[in-house]
C-alpha positions as CSV (number, residue, x, y, z in Angstrom):
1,X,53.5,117.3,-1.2
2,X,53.7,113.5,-1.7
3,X,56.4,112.2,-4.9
4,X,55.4,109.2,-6.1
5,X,57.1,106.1,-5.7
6,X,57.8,106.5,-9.5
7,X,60.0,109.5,-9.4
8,X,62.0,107.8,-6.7
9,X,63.4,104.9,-9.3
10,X,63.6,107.4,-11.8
11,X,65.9,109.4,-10.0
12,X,67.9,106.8,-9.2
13,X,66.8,106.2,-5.7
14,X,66.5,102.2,-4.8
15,X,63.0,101.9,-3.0
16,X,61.9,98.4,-1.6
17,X,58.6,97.6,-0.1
18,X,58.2,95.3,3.5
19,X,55.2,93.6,3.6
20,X,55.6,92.5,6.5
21,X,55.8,95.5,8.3
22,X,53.9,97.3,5.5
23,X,56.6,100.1,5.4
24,X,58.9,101.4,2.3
25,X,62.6,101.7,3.2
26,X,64.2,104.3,0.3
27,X,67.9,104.2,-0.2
28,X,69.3,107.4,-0.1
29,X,73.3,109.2,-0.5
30,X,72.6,110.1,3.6
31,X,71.2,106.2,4.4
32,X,67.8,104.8,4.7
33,X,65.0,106.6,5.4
34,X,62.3,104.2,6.2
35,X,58.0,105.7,5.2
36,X,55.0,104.1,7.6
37,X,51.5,104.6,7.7
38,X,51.1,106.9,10.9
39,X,47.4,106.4,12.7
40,X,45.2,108.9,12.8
41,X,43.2,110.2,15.3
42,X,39.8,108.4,13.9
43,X,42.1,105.2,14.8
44,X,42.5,104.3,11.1
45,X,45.5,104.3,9.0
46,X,47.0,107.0,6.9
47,X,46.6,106.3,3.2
48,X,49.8,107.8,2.7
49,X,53.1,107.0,4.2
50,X,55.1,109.3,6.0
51,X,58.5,109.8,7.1
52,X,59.5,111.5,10.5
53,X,62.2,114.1,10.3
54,X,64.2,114.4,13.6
55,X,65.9,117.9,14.3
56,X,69.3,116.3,13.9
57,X,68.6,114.2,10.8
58,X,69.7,115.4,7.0
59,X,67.0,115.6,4.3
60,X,68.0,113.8,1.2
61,X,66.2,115.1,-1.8
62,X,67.0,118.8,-1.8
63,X,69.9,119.3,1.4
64,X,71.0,122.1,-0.9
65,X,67.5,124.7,-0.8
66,X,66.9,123.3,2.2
67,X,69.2,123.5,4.4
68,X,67.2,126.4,6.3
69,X,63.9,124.9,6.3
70,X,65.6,122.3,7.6
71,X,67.4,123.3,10.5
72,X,64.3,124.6,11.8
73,X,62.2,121.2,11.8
74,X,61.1,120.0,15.3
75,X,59.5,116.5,14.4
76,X,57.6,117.2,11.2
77,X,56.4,115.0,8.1
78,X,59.2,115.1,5.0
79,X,57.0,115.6,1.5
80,X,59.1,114.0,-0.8
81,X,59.5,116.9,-3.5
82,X,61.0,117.4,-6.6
83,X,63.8,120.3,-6.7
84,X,66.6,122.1,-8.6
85,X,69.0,119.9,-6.7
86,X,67.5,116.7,-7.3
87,X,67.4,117.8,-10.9
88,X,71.3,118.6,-11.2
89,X,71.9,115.3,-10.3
90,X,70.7,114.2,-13.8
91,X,73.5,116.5,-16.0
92,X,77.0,116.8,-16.2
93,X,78.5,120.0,-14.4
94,X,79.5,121.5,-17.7
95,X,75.9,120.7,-18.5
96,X,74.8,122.7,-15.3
97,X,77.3,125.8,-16.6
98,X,76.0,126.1,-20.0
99,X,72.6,126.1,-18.9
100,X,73.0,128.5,-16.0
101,X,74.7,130.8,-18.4
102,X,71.4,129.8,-20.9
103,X,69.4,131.4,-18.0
104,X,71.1,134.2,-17.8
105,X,70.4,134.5,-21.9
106,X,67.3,134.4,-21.2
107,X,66.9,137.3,-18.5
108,X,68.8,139.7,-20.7
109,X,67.1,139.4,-23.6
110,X,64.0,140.7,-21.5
111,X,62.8,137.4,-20.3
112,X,61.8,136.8,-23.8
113,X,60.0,133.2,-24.6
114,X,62.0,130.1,-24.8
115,X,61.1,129.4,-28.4
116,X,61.7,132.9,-29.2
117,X,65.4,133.0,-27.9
118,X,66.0,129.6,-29.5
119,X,65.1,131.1,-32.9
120,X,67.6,133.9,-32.2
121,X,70.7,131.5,-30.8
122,X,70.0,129.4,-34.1
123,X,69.8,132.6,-36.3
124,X,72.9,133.7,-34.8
125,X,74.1,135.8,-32.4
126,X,77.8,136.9,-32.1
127,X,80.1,136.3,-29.2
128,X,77.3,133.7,-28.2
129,X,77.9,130.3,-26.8
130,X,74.6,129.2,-25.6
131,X,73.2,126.7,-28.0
132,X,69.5,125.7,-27.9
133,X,70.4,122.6,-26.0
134,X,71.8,124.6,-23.3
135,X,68.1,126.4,-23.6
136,X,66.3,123.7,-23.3
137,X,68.3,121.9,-20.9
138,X,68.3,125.4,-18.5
139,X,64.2,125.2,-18.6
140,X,64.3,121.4,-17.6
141,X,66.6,121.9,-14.5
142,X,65.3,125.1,-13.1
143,X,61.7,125.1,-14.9
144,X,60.2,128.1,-16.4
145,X,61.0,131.7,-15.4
146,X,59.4,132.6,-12.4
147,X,59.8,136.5,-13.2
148,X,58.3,135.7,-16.4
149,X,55.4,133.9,-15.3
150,X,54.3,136.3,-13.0
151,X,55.3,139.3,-14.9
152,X,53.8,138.2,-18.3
153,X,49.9,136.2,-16.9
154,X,47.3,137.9,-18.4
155,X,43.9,138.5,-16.8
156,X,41.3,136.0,-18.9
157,X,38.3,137.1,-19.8
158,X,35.1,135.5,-18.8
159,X,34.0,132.4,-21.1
160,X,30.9,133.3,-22.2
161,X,28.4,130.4,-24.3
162,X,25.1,130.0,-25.3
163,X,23.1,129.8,-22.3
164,X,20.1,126.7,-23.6
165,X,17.0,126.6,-21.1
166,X,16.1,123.2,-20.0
167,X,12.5,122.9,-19.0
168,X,11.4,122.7,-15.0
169,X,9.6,119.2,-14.8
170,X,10.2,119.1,-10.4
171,X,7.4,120.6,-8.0
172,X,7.7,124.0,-6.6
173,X,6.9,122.6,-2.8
174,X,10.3,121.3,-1.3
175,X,11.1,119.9,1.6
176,X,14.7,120.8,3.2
177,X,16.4,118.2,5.2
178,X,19.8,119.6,7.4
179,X,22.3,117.9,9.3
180,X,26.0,118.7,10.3
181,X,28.8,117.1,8.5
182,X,32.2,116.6,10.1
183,X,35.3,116.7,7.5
184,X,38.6,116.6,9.5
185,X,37.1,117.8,12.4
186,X,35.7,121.0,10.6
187,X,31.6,121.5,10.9
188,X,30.1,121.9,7.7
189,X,25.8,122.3,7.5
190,X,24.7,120.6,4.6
191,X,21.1,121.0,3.6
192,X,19.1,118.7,0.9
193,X,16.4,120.2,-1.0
194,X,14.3,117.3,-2.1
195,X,12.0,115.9,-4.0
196,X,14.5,118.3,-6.2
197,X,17.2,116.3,-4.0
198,X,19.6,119.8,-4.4
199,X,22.6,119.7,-2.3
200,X,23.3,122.6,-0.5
201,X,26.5,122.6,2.3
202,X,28.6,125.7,4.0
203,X,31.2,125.8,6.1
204,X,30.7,126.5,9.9
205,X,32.6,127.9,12.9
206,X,30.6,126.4,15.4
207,X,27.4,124.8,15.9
208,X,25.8,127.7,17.7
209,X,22.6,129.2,16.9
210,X,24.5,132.5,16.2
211,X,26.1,130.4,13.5
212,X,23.6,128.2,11.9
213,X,21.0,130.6,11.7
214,X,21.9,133.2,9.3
215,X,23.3,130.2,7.6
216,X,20.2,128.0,7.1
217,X,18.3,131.2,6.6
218,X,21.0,131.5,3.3
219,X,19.3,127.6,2.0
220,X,16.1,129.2,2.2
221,X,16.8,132.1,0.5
222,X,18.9,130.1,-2.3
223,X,15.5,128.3,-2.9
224,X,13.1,131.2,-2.8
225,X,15.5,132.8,-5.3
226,X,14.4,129.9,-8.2
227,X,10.9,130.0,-7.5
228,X,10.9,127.3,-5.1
229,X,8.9,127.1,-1.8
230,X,10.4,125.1,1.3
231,X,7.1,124.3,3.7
232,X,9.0,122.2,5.7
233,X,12.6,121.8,7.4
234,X,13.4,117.9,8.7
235,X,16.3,117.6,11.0
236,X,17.7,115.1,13.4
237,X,17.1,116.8,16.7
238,X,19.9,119.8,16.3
239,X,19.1,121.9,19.0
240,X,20.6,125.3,17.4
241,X,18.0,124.6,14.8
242,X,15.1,124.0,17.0
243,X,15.6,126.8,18.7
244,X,14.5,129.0,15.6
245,X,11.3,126.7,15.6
246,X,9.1,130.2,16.0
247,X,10.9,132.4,13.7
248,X,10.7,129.8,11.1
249,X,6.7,129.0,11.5
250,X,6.3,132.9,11.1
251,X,8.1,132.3,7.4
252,X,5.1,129.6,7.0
253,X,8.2,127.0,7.5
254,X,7.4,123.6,9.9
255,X,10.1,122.0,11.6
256,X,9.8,118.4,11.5
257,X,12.6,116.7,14.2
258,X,13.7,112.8,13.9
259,X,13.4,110.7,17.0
260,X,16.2,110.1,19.6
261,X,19.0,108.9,18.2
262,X,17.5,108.5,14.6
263,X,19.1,110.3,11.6
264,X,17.8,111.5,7.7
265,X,18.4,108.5,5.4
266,X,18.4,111.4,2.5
267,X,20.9,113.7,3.8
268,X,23.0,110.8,5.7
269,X,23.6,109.3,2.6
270,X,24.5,112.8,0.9
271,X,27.0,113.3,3.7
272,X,28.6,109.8,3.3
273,X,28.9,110.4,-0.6
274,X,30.4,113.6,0.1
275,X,33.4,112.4,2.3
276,X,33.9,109.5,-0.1
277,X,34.4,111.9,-2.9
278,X,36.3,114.3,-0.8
279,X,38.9,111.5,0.0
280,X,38.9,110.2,-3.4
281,X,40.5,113.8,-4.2
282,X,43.1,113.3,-1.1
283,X,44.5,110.1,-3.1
284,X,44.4,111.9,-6.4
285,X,45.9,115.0,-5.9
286,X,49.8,115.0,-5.8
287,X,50.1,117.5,-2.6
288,X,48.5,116.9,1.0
289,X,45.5,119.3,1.2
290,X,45.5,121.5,4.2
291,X,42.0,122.5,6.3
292,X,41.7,125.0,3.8
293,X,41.9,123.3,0.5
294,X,39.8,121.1,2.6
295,X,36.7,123.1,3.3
296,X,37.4,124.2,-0.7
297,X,37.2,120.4,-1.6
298,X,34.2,119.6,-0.1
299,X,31.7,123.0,-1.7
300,X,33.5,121.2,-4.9
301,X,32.3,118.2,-4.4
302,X,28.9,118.9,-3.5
303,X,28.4,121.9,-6.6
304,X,29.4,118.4,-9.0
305,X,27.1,116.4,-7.0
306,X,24.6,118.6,-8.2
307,X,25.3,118.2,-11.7
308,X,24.3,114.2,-12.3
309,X,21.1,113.3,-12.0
310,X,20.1,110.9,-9.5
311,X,19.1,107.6,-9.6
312,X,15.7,108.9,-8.7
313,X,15.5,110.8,-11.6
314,X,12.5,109.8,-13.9
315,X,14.4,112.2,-16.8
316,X,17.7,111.3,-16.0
317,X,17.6,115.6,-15.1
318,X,20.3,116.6,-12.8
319,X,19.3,118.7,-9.8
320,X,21.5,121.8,-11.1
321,X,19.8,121.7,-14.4
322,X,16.4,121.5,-12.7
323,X,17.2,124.2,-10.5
324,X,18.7,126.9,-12.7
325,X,16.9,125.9,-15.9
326,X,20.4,125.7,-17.4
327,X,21.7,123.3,-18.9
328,X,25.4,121.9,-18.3
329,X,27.9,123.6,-20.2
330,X,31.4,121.8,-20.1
331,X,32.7,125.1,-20.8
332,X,31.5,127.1,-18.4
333,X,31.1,124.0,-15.8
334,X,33.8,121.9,-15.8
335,X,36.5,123.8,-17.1
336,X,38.8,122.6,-14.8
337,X,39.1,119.6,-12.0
338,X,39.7,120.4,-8.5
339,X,43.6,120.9,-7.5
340,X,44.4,122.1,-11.2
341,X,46.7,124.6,-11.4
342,X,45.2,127.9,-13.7
């Protein structure tokens, strides 16, 4: 998790930028800790900057929850987070009583709703000294009830809206161009489906024919399944797909390979706006995303790409809409942005 420079000043913490050495030096109760850009192993710079933690060194924010997370670091990155601790700092300690007692309130009267108890302390409640400020204050410094949370989520049911057919205006005959994608050193096949220019990408273990076989034979079949008829497979000389060159022509499909050291224009440029978008999340998000979130990231990506149409586009159609006859439904389609929590 990254904190934003923000939170630091409003916390209190005095945070000063060198330019010179391009490095942020925060001033904390334990000293200075200083955040650099570390170099990663592309050879470029971090977007973010990082602290190292050494094994003997205190953590500032939250020493309290975590001092045993903390005696166990070797040499690991510090995400600046935001906790209990840090959020005592802000009230009194009578403060900090009232609303630990609000807490327990809160727990014995069933785990009950904040505005629901707040209506009872202001109705009246005898041999009570919890006041709705106390309430307020208890949700503020240790957040909403975790027992309630989980005990009281509800299963939602499936949005359903009024599905409005868009007419198919895109030839039946498609061409499917392939290539691998590297993202953080993961192998992803990404296909493109064109002159429908459909994006298609899954996640890969390897780059063995075991591997990419079943999974190109998957593009196929998610074309065949709309009606649509791939004659032709261009790729840039991947030798996992060449080697299904005679199982392919039996499915009436040619394999059409680049030259030496050539590559797709199409599907080069899908890939390049695909990691562009995928690090656009990395900045936006307010966490670091693991290899999983990752992989999740860049399916996201590519299902959005999917629903604008292309410059290419003579109907300003999207490829999504062209391929599903659907039209895009915000509610069923973009619900929610990637990272949200639901």
């Amino acid at each position: 998790n990254i904190l934003a420079q923000a939170r630091l000043v409003d916390a209190g913490y005095g945070v000063q930028y060198n330019s010179a050495n391009d490095n942020y030096t925060v001033q904390t109760d334990n000293g200075e800790m200083i955040f650099t850009r570390r170099t990663l192993r592309n050879g470029k710079l971090s977007p973010h900057y990082s602290h190292i933690v050494e094994s003997n060194e205190n953590l500032f924010l939250s020493a309290a929850d975590t001092a045993q997370q903390a005696s166990t670091l070797k040499r690991d990155e510090l995400a600046l987070i935001e906790t209990v601790a840090s959020n005592i700092r802000r009230y009194t300690k009578r403060e900090v009583k009232s609303a630990r007692a609000a807490k327990l309130l809160m727990a014995k009267l069933g785990h009950a709703s904040l505005q629901s108890v707040i209506k009872a302390v202001n109705r009246g409640i005898l041999n009570n000294e919890v006041t709705a400020t106390d309430l307020r204050n208890a949700e503020a410094i240790f957040g909403k009830s975790t027992a309630a949370m989980k005990g009281k989520t509800n299963m939602k049911a499936a949005v359903i809206s009024k599905t409005i057919l868009a007419a198919r205006t895109v030839q039946v005959q498609q061409k499917l161009a392939v290539d691998i994608m590297f993202v953080m050193g993961k192998p992803f096949l990404i296909g493109l489906l064109y002159p429908l220019e459909l994006g298609l990408v899954t996640e890969l273990a390897n780059r063995s024919l075991e591997e990419i076989g079943p999974k190109l034979q998957v593009f196929i079949a998610t074309a065949t399944s709309k009606g649509f008829d791939v004659l032709e497979i261009h790729t840039d000389g991947e030798k996992s797909i060449a080697a299904m060159k005679n199982v392919l022509q039996e499915m009436g499909i040619e394999i059409e390979p680049s030259g030496p050291g050539q590559h797709i224009p199409q599907v080069e440029r899908l890939i390049q706006t695909i990691k562009k978008r995928v690090r656009a999340h990395r900045h936006d998000l307010p966490f670091t995303m693991g290899r999983v979130l990752t992989e999740k990231c860049v399916l996201f990506c590519m299902s959005r790409w999917n629903m604008i149409a292309s410059a290419n586009s003579l109907d300003n159609t999207s490829p999504l809409e062209q391929f599903t006859g659907r039209k895009l439904d915000a509610r069923i389609d973009l619900r929610v942005a990637f990272g949200d929590y639901v």
